[in-house]
Backbone bond lengths (Angstrom), bond angles and torsions (degrees), N, CA, C in turn:
res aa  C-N    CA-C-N  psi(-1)  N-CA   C-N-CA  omega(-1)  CA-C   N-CA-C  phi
1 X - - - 1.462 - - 1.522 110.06 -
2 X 1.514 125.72 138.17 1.256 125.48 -155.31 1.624 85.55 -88.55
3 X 1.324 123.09 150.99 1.696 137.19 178.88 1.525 95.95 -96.08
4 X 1.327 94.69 118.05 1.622 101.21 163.10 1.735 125.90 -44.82
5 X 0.971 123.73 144.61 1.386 111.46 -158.33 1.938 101.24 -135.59
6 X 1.285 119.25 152.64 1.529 111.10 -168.53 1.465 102.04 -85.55
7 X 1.386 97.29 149.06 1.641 92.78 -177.06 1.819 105.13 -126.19
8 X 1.076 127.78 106.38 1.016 137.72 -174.72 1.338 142.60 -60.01
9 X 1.394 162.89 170.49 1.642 135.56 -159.25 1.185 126.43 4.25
10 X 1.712 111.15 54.87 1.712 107.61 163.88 2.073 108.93 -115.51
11 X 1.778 83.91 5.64 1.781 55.97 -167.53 1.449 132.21 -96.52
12 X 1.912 99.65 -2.84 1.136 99.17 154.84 1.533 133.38 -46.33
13 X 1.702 121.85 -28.37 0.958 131.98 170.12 1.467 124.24 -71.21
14 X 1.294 110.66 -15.65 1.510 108.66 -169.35 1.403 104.65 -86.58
15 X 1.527 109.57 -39.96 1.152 127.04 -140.43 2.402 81.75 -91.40
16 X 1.216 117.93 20.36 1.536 118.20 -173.51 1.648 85.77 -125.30
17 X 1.091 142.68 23.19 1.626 145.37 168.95 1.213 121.78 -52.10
18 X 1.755 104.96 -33.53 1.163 128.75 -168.05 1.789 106.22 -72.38
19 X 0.952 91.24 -26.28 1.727 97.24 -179.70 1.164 121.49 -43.51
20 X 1.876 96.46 -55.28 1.652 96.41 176.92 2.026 117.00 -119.25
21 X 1.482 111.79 26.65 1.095 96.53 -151.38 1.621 108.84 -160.42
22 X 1.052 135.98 113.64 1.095 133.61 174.94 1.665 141.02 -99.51
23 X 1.045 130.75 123.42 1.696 113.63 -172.79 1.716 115.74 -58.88
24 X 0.785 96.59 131.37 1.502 115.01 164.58 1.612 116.46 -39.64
25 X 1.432 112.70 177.94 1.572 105.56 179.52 1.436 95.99 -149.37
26 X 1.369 135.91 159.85 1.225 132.03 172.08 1.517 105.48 78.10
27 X 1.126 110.24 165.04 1.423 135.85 149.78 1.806 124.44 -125.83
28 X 1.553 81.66 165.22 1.998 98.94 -166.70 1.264 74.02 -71.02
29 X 1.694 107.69 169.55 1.382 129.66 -176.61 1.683 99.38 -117.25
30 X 1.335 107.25 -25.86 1.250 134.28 -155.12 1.862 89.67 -83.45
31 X 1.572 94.10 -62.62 1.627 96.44 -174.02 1.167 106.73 -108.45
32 X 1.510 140.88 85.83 1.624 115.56 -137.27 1.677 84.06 -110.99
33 X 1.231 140.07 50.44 1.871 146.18 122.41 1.284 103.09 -76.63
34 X 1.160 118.91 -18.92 1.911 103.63 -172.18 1.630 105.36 -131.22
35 X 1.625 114.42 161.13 1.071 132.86 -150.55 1.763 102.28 -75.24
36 X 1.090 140.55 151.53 1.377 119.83 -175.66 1.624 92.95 -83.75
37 X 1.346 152.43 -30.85 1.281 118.34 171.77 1.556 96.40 -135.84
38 X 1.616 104.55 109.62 1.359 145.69 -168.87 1.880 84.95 -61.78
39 X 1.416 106.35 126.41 1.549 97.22 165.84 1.686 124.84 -93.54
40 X 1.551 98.12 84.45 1.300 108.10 -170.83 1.894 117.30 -101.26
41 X 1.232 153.08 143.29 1.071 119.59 146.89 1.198 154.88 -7.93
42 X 1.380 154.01 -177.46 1.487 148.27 -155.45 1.483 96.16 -160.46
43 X 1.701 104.00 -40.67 1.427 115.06 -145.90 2.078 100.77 -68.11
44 X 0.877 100.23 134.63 1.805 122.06 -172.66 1.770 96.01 -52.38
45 X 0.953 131.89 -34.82 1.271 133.41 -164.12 1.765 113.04 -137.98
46 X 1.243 122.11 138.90 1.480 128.92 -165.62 1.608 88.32 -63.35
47 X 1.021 123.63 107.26 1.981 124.24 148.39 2.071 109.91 -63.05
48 X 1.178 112.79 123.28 1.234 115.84 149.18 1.509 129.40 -89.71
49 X 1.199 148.09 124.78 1.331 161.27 160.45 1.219 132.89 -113.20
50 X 1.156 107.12 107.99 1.738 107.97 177.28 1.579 118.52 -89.12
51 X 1.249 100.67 128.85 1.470 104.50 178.63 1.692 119.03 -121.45
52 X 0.975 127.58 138.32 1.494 133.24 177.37 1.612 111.45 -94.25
53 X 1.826 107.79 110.80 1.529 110.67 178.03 1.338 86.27 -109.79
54 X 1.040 106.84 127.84 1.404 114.68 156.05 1.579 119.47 65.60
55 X 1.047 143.03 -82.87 1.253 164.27 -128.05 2.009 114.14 -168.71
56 X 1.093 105.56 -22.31 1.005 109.43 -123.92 1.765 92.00 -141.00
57 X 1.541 132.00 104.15 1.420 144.46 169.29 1.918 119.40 -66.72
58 X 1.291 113.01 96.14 1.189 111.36 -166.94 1.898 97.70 -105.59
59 X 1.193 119.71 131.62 1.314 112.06 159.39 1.388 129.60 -112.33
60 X 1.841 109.22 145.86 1.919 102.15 -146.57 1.970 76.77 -100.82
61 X 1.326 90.25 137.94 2.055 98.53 151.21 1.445 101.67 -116.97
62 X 1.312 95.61 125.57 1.322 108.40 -177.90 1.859 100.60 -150.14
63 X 1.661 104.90 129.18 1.290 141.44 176.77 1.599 106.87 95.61
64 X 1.723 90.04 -160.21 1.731 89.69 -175.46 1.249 145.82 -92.83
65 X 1.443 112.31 156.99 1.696 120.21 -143.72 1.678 86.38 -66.61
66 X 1.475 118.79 116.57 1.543 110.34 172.24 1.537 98.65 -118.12
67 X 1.566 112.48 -169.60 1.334 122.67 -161.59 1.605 111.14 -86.72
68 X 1.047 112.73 19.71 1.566 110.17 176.55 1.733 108.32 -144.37
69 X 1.633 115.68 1.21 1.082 115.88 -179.69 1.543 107.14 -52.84
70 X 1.290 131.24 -61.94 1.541 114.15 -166.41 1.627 102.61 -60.38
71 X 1.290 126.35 -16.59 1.307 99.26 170.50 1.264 137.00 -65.55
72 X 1.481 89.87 -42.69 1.703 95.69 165.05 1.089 143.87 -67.27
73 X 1.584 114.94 -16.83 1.337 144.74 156.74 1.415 113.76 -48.40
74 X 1.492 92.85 -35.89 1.898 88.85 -157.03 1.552 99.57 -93.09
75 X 1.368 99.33 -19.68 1.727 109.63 166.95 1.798 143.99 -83.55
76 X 1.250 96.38 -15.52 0.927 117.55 143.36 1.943 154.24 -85.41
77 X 1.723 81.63 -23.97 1.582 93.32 159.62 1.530 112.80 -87.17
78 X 1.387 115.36 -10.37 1.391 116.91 161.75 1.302 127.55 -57.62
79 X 1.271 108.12 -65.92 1.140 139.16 149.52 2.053 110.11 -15.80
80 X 0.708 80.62 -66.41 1.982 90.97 174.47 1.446 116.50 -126.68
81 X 1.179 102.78 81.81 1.863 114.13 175.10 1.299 99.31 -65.60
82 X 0.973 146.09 -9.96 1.765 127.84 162.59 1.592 132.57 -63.20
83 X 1.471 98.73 -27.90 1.554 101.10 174.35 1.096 123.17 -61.56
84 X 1.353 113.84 120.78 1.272 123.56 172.50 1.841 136.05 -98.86
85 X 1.550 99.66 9.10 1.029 103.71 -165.45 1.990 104.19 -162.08
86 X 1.426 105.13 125.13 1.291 89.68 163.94 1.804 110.51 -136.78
87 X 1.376 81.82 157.52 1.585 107.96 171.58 1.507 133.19 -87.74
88 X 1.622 125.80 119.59 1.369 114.81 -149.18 1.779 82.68 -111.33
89 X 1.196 118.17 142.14 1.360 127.16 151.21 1.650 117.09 -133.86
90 X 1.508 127.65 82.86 1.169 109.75 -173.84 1.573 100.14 -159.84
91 X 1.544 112.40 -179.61 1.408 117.80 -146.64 2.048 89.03 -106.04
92 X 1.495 113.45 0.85 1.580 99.36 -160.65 1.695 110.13 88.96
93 X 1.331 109.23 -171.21 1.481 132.18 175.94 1.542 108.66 135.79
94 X 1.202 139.64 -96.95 1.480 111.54 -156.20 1.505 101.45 -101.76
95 X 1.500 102.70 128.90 1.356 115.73 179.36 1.900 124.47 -55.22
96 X 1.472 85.07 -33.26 1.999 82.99 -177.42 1.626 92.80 -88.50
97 X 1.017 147.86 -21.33 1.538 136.46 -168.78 1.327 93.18 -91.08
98 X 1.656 143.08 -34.47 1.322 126.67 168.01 1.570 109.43 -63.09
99 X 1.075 141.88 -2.98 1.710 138.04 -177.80 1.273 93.36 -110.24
100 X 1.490 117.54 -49.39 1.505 99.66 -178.89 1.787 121.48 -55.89
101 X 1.221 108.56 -35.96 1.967 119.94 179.85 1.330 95.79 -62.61
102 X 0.826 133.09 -16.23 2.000 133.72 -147.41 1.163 106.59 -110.77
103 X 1.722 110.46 -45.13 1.808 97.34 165.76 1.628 101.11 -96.72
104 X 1.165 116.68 -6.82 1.759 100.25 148.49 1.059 120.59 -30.54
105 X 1.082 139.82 -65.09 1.822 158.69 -129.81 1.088 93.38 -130.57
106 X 1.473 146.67 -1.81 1.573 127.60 148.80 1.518 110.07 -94.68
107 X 1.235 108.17 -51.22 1.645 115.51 -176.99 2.245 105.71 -61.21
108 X 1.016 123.60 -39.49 1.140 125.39 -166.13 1.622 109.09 -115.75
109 X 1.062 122.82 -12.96 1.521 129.22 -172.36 0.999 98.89 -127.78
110 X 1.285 155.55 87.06 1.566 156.97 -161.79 1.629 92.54 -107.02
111 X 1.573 119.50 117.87 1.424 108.36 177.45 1.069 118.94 124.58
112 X 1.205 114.82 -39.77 1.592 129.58 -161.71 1.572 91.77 -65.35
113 X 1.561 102.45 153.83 1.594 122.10 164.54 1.528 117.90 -124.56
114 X 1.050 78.46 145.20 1.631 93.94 -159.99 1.666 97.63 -119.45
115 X 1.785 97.99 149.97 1.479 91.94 -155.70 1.938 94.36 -152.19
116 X 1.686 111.95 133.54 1.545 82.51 166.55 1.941 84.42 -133.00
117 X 1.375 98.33 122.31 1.127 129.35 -171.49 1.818 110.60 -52.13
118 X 1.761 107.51 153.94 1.388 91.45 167.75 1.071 139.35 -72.13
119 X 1.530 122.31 112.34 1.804 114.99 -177.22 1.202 99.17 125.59
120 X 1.363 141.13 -13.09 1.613 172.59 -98.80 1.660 98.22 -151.87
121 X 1.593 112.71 125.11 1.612 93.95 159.73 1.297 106.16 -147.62
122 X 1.229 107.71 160.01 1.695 112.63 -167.26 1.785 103.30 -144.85
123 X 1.250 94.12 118.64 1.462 108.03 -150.85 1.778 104.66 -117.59
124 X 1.449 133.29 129.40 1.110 126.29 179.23 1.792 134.43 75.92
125 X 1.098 89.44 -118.55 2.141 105.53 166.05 1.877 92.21 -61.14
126 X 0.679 94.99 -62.75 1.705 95.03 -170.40 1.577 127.09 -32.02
127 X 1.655 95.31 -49.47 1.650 110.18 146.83 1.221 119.80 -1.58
128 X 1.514 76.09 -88.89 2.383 106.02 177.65 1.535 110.15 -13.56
129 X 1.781 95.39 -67.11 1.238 133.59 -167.72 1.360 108.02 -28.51
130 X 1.522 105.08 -81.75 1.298 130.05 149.46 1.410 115.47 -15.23
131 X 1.115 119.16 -83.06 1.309 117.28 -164.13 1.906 131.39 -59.62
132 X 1.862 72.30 5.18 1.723 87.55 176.27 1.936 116.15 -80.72
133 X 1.341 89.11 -35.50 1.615 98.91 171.08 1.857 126.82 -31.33
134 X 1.069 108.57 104.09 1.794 92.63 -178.76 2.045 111.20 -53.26
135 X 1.023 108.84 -29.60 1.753 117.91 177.34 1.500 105.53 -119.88
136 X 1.249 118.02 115.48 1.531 142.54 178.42 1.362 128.20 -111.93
137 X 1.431 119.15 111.95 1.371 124.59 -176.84 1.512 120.96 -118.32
138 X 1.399 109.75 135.83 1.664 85.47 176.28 1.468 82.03 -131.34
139 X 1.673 109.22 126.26 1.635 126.74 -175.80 1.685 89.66 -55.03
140 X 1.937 112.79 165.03 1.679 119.97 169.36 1.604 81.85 -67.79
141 X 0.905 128.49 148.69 1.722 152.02 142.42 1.630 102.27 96.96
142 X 1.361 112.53 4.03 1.897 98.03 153.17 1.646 106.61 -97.61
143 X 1.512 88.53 168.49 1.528 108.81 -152.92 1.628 107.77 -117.16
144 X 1.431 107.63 113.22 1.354 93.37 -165.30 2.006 85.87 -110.98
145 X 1.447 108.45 122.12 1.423 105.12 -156.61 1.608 95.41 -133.14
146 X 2.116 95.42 121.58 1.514 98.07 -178.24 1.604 104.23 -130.46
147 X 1.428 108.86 155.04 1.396 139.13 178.62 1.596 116.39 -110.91
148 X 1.187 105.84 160.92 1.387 112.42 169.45 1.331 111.33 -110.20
149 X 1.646 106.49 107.72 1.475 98.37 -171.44 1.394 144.11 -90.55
150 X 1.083 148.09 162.50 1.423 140.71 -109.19 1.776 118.97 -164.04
151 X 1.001 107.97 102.45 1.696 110.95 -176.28 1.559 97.03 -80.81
152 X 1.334 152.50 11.57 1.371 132.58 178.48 1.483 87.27 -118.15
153 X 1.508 157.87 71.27 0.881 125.46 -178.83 1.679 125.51 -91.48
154 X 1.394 97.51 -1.76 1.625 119.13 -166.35 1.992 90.64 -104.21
155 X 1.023 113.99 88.15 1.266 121.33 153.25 1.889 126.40 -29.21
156 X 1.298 87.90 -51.60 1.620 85.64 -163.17 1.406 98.20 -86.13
157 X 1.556 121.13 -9.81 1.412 121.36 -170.35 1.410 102.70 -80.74
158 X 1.353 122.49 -48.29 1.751 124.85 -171.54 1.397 98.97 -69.95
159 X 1.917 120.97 -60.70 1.463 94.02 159.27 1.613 150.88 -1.17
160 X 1.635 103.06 -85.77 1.040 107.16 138.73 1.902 150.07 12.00
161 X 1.621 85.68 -76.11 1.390 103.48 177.68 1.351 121.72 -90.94
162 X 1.463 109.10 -9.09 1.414 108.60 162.16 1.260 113.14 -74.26
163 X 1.575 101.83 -55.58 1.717 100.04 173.07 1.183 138.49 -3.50
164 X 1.690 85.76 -65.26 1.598 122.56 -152.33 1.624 103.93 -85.10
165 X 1.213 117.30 -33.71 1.744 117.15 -160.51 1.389 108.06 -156.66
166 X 1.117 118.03 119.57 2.000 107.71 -160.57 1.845 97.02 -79.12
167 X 1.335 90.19 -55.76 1.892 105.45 -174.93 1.302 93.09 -58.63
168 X 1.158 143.75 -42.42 1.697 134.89 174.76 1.363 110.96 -64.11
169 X 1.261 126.17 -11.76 1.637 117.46 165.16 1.376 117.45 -97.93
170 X 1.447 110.78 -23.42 1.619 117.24 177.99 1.407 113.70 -68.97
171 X 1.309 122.72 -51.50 1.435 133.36 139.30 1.330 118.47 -31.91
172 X 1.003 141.28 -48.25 1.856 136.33 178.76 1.283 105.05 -73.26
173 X 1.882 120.08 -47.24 1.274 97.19 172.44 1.005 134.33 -59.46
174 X 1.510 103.47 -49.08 1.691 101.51 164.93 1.356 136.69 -6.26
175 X 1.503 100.46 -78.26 1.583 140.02 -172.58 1.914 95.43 -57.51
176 X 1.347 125.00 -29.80 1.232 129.57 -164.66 1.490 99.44 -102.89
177 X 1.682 128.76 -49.35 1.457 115.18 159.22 1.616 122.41 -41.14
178 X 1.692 104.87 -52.35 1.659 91.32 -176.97 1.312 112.37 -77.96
179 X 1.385 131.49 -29.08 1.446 108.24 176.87 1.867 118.45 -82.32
180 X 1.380 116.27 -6.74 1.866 103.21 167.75 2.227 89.70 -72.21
181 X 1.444 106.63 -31.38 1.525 77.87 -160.03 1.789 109.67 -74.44
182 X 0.996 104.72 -4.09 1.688 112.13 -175.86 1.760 82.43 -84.67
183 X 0.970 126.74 -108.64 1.433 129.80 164.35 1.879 115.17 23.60
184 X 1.348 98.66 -62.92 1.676 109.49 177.06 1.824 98.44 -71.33
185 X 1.188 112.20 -61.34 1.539 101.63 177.23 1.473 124.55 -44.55
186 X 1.202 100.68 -43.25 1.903 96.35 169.41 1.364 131.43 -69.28
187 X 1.678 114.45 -33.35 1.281 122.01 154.60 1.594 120.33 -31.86
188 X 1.916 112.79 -59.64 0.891 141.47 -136.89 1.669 90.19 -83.97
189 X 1.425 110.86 -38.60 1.405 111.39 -175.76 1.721 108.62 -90.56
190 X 1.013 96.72 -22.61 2.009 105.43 162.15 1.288 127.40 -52.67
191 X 1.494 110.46 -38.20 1.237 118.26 163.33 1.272 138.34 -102.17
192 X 1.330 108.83 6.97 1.463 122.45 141.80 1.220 130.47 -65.50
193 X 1.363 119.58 -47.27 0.990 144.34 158.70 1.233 106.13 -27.37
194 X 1.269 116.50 -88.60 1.750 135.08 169.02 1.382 142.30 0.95
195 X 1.870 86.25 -58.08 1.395 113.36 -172.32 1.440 109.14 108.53
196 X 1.329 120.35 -4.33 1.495 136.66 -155.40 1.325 101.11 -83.32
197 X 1.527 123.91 133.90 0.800 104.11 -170.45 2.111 116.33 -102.03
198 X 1.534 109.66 129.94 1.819 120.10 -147.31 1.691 94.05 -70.47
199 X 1.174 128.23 20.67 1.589 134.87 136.08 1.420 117.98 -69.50
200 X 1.354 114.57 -18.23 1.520 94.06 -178.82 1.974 96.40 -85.30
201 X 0.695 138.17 -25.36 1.672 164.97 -177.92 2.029 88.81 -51.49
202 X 1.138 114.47 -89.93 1.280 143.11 -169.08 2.073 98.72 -71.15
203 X 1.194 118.47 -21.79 1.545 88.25 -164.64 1.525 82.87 -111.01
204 X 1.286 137.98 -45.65 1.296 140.05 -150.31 2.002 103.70 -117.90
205 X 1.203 112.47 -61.85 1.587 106.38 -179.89 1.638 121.30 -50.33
206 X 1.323 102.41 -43.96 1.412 120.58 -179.23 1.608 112.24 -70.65
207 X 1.352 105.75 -37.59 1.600 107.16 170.60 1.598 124.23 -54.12
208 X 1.136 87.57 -17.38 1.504 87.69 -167.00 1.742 116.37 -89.86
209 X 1.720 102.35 149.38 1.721 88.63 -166.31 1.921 92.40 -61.64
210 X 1.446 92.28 171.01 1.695 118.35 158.29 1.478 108.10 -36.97
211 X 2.077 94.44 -96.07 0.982 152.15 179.37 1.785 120.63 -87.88
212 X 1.369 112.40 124.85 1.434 101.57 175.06 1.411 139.71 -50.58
213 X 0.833 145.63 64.94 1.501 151.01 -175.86 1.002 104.59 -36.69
214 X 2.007 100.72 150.75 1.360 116.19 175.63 1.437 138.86 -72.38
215 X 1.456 105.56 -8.55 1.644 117.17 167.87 0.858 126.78 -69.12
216 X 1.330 128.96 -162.13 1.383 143.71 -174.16 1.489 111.48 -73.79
217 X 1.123 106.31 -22.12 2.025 97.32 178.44 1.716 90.03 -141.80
218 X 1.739 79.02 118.31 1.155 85.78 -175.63 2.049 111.15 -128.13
219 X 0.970 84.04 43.05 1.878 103.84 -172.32 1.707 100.19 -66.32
220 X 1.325 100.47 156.41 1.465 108.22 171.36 1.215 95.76 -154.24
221 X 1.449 140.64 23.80 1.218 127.49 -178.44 1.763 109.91 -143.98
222 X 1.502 136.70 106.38 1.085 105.68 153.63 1.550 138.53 -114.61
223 X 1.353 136.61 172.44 1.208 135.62 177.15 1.140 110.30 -80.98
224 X 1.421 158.52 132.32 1.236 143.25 116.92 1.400 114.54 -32.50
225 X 1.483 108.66 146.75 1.191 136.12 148.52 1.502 126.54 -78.39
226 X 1.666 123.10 146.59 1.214 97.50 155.42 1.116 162.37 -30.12
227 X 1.186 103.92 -39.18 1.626 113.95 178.20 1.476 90.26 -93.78
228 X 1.106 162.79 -46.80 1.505 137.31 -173.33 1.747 100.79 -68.97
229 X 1.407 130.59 -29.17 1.190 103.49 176.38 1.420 116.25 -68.59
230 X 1.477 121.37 -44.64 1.402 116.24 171.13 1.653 121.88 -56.84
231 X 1.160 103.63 -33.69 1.797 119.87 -176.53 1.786 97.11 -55.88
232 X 1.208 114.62 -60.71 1.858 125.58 164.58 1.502 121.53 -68.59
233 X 1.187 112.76 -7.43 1.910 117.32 165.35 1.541 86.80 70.21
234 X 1.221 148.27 41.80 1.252 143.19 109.27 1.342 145.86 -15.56
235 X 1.517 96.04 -38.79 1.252 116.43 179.88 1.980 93.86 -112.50
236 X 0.948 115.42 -165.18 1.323 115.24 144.29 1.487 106.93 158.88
237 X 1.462 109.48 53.28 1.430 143.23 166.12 1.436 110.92 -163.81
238 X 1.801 89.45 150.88 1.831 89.27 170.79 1.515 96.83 -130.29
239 X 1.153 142.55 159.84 1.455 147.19 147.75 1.566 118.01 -46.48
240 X 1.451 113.97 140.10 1.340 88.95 -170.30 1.873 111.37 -100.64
């Protein structure tokens, strides 16, 4: 397991969060590891923004992971080879374009730090994102928030289609077994990749339901803690 290591002149930067971003209050009851309203983006498509603190070129990702985000990512850090650091605030969205941005920024950005700020949450695809960073931080009070993700997510719709057509559901499952297991295999090799350690995959992602269930615990979301992000090399820096 890689030892977290101190990383030096960032905290003037951390400690500028406030600029764009505030912590949350409360917790879900529903998912009660995570905040009841996670401060994530809204915006339909990942926005990039570069901002200058100090000395120092930080770029914000903020909203959802869509199908052209690593392009723009990769065009915009072009665009300004000085940044050394970005900031994730967003809800996730497409799972293969968050792995694809992620070994973006390891394979082509060697260095970069990656950061989800306090008050900050980065939920799902965004993960990926993250985990592309060669130096990884998650500030005390950002939220690094994962699911197990899920091709049935419309309940009443697969319903539905069982109802309606038996061989049309045997066929959907199908089509939905082989693509989560293609899906889990790429994860699985993502975080090898990483350095990540493929316990967070199997002890914590996988734990988690799909779909909300009708019982008594009906969570689909959890937060890591510090020590499980460092415990999974999630992190693998601290501020000093």
């Amino acid at each position: 397991m890689m030892k977290a290591r101190i990383v030096r002149g960032v905290t003037l930067l951390g400690a500028a969060f406030a600029l764009v971003g505030a912590t949350p209050k409360g917790m879900d009851p529903v998912n009660p590891t995570c905040p009841l309203n996670p401060n994530w983006s809204d915006a339909p498509t990942m926005k990039f923004t570069v901002r200058n603190l100090g000395d120092d070129l930080v770029l914000l990702a903020e909203g959802a992971v869509d199908s052209g985000a690593s392009a723009r990512l990769d065009k915009i850090l072009t665009q300004y080879p000085d940044v050394g650091e970005i900031w994730f605030r967003s809800p996730g969205g497409d799972a293969q374009e968050g792995n694809k941005a992620g070994l973006l920024l390891r394979r082509k950005y060697k260095g970069m730090l990656t950061r989800v700020p306090k008050g900050w949450a980065c939920f799902s695809a965004c993960n990926f994102i993250f985990m592309g960073g060669t130096t990884r931080i998650v500030e005390p009070g950002g939220q690094f928030i994962v699911h197990m993700f899920t091709h049935v997510g419309d309940r009443e719709n697969v319903k539905g289609e069982i109802e309606g057509d038996l061989d049309g559901a045997v066929d959907m499952i199908g089509d939905i077994e082989q693509s989560s297991a293609i899906l889990a295999s790429e994860d699985n090799d993502f975080l090898i990749r990483m350095g990540v350690s493929r316990l967070l995959l199997t002890e914590v992602m996988y734990q988690q339901k799909a779909v909300a269930a009708r019982g008594k615990d009906r969570s689909t979301r959890r937060c890591l803690t510090q020590a499980e992000l460092a415990r999974y090399t999630v992190i693998n820096a601290r501020e000093e």
